[in-house]
N, C-alpha and C positions, 0 to 999 in steps of 0.2 A: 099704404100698409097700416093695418088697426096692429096695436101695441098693448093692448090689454092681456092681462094673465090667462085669458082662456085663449085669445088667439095665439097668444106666444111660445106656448108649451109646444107645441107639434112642428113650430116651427124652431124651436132650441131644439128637439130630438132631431130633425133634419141636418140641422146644423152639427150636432155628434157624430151621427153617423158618416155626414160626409169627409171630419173629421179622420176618423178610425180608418177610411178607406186607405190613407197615406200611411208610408216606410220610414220617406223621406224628410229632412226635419223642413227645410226649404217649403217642398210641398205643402206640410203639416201646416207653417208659418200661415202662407198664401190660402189655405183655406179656412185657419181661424178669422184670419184680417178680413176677407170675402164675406163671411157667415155671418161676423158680429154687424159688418156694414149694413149689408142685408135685414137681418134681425132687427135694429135698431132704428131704421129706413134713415141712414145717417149720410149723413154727402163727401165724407171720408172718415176713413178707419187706416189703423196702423198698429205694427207692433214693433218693439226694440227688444231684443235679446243682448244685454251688457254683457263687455269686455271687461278686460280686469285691471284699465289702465282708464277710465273716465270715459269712456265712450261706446260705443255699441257693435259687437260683432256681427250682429244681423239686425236690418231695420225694414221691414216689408210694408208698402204701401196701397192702398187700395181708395178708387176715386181720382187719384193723380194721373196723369199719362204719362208716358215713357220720355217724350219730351219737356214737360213740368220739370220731373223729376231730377234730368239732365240737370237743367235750368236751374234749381235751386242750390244744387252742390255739394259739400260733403256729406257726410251722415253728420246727424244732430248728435251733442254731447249728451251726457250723464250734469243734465244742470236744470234749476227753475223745478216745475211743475212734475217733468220727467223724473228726475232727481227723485222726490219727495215720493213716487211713487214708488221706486225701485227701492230705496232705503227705510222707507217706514210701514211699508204695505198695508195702504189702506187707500181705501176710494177718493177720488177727487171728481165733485161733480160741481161745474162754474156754471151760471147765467151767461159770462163772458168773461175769456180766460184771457181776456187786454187787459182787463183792468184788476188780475191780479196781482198785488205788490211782487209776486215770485216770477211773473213772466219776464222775460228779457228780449223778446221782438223775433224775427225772424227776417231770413233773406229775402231781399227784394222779388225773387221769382215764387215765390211760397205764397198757395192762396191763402184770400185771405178767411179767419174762423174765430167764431164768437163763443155759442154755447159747446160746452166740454163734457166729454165723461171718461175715465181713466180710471182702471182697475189692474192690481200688478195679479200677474200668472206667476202660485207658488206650486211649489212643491214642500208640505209643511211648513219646514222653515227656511228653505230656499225659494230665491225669487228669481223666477225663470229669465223675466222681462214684464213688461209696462203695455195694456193694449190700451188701446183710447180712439175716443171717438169723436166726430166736432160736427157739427151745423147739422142738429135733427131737422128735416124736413116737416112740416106741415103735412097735418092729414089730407086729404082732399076735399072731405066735408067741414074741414074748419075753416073759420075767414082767415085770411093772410096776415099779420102782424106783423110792423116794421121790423121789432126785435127777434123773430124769430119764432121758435116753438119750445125750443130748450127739451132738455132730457127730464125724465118722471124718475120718479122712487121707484117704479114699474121697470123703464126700462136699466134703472142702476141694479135693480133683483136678477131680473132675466142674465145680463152680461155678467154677474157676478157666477150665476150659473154655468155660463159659458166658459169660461176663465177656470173652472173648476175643470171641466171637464178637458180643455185647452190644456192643462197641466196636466194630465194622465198622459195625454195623444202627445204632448214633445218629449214627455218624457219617454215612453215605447218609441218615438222615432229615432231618442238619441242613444238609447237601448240598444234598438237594429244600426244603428249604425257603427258603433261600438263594435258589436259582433262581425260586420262587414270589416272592420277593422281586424279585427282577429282574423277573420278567413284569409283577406287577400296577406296579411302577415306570415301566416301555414304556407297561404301560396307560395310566398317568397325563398320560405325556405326549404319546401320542396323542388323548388326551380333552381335553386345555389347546388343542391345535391346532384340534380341533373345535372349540369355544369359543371361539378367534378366529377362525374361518374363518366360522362359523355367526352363533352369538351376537351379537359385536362388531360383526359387517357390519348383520345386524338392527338394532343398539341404534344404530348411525350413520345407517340410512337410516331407523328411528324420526327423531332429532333432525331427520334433514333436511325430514322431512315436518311436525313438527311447526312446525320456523320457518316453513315455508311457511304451511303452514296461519296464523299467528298474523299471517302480512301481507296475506292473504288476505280478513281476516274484516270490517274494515269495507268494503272497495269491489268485493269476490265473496261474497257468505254462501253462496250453493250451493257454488262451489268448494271454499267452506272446511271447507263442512260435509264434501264427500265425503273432502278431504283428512285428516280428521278419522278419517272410517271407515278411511281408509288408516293408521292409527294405532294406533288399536285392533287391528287385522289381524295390523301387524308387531310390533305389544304380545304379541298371543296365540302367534305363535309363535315368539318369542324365548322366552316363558314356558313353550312347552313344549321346546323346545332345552336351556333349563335344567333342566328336572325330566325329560327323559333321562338326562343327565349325572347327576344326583343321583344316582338312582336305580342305575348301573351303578356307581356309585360306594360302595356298599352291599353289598357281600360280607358285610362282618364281622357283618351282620345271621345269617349261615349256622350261625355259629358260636353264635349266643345263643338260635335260633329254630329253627331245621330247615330246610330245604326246603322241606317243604310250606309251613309260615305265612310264610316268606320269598317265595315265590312269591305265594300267594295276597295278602299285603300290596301286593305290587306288581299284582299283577293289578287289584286295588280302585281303586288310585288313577289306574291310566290306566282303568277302565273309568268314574272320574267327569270325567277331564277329555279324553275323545274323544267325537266323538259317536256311536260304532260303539259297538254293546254287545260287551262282553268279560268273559267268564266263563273261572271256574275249576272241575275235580273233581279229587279224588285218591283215589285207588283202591286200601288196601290197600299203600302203599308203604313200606319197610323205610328204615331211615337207609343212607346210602350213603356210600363213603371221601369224605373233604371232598376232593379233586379230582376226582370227579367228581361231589358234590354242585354245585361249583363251575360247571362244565363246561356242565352241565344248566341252570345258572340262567344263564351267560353266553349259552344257544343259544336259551335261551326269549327272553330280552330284545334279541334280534337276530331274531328272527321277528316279534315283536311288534313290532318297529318298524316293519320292513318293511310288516308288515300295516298298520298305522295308518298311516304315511304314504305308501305308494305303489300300494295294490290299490284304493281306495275301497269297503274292505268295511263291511255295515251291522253286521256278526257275525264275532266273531274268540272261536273256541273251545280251552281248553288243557284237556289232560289230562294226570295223571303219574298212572301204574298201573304195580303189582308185575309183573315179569316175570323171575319164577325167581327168581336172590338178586338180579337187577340191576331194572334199571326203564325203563320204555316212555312217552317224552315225545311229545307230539302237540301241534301249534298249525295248526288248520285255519280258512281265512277263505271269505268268499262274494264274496272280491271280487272283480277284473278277472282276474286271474291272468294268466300270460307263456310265452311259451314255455323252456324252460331251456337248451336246445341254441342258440337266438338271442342269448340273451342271453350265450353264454358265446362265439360266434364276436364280437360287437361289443364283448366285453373286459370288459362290465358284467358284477359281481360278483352287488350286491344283498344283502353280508354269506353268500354263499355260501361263499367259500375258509373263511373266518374260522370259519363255523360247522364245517366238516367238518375243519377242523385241530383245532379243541377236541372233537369228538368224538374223531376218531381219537388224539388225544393220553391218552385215559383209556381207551385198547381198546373206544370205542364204535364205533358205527354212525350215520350221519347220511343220510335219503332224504330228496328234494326232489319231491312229484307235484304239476305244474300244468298247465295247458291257459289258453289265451287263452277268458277270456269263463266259467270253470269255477272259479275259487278256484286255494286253493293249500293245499297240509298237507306241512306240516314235520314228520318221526319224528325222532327221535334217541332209541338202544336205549344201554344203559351196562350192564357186567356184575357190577355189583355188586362187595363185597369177598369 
């Protein structure tokens, strides 16, 4: 790769833009560290995002393998070279960063690297973290040189570039994230309210029916007994009041599992505790940006309710299939189904607003087709990353 100022420039814009594409600050990380490696034609790259205790809350690595990586051990400190970057924010560029009096050696599994370039990502007067780079590769049309090829004034310009614009893009990631912080925080306490409104009314008119029932039982036994069933009743659906809640309470499962097995794990467990059968396929589907992985599993578990508690369907069928880079979700039932134009003049929702503001909020699409006496099938299309 030629590294000169005219080749460079198209390839920093490339390098932005794939940038801006990310939400996520992780993401965001893994494609600065990718772009500058790239960029620089470097044989590793790496960023540290500091803790506030000597060390580093996120250290993302590029060039290394996942067994290297293993292999060398904890996250590096806030010391040496690193250090110097993150506290005084200015450039460090070595010939060989062994023989600087500030290096202090590395783990026996850590390859090994010579020439250096290291530039801190601020925000004004905040330092994001420290990116750097080690062992420039040789053009292909230069002769080989024992020592190396070492980094230019060229390529300390271009990354200083990057690094600029690398601060914009973690900072909007930690922005949106923040905000996802707020949302599922509203969620929460929207969810607590349900829980008193639902729940707690159940578990009080439970108690109420069981004291009855218990004064009941010697001088009424039929009474008692049915008051009994009346127990059981509000037993079962308080029980499943609460394993809704559970259940949507459950994102972070997204992040450990995927979609699909997050899906399908939920799908299993209301298909054992409804009496409707409820089945899952997935077709082919790609990982998709976790908000609207998110998005997708908020609109199924809002259909799915609906279906189970208010169609009286025997059969509640979901689907999530590849469609292009994004994905094509379906929850179709056999039950009573409604009109949609009726129900939206008498105010009733049905989890309709909720579901088409989480589509449209990820650039999806959300369709609702139902008829009285016909089912109902929920689409929700998302366009991928």
């Amino acid at each position: 790769m030629t590294n000169g100022p005219g080749a460079g420039i198209p390839a920093v814009s490339t390098a932005i833009l794939a940038m801006s594409r990310h939400l996520e600050v992780r993401d965001v990380l893994k494609t600065i560290v990718a772009s500058a490696r790239e960029l620089l034609d470097a044989e590793y790259a790496a960023l540290g995002v500091p803790d506030d205790h000597g060390g580093f809350a996120q250290f993302v690595v590029d060039g290394v393998s996942a067994e290297q990586w293993k292999a060398i051990g904890p996250l590096p400190r806030q010391h040496g070279i690193l250090a110097a970057m993150l506290h005084n924010a200015t450039p460090e560029r070595l010939a060989d960063v062994r023989e600087d009096p500030r290096f202090g050696g590395w783990p026996a599994a850590h390859p090994d690297m010579s020439d250096f370039l290291g530039l801190p990502v601020a925000d004004g007067d905040e330092i994001l973290g420290a990116l750097f780079l080690a062992n420039k590769r040789c053009p292909r049309d230069a002769p080989s040189r024992p020592d190396g090829c070492g980094f230019t004034e060229d390529d300390e310009r271009l990354l200083g570039i990057l690094a600029q614009h690398a601060a914009i893009a973690l900072t909007n990631a930690r922005l949106y994230e923040r905000s996802r912080e707020l949302t599922i925080a509203g969620e929460r306490a929207r969810l607590a309210h349900e829980l008193h409104d639902a729940v707690a009314q159940k578990l009080f008119s439970l108690r109420l029916t069981a004291q009855a029932a218990t004064a009941l039982v010697d001088r009424d036994p039929v009474r008692a007994k049915d008051e009994l069933h009346q127990v059981a009743a509000l037993a079962a659906e308080a029980a499943e009041e609460l394993r809704a809640a559970v259940v949507e309470l459950r994102p972070a499962a997204l992040d450990e599992d995927g979609l699909v097995a997050t899906l399908r794990s939920q799908i299993q467990v209301l298909d054992r505790a409804h009496a409707a059968r409820v089945s899952f396929e997935a077709h082919g589907v790609r990982a998709l940006p976790s908000a609207q992985e998110e998005a997708v599993l908020r609109v199924a578990q809002e259909a799915l309710h609906n279906a189970l508690r208010h169609s009286g369907a025997e059969s509640v069928e979901v689907t999530l299939s590849r469609d292009g880079q994004g994905a094509l979700l379906r929850i179709a039932d056999d039950g009573c189904g409604f009109d949609p134009g009726a129900v939206r003049r008498a105010g009733r929702h049905l989890g309709l607003v909720s579901m088409h503001d989480r589509a449209g909020g990820v650039g999806g699409k959300l369709t609702v087709e139902s008829e009285p006496g016909k089912g109902t099938a929920v689409e929700m299309e998302v366009p991928g990353g």
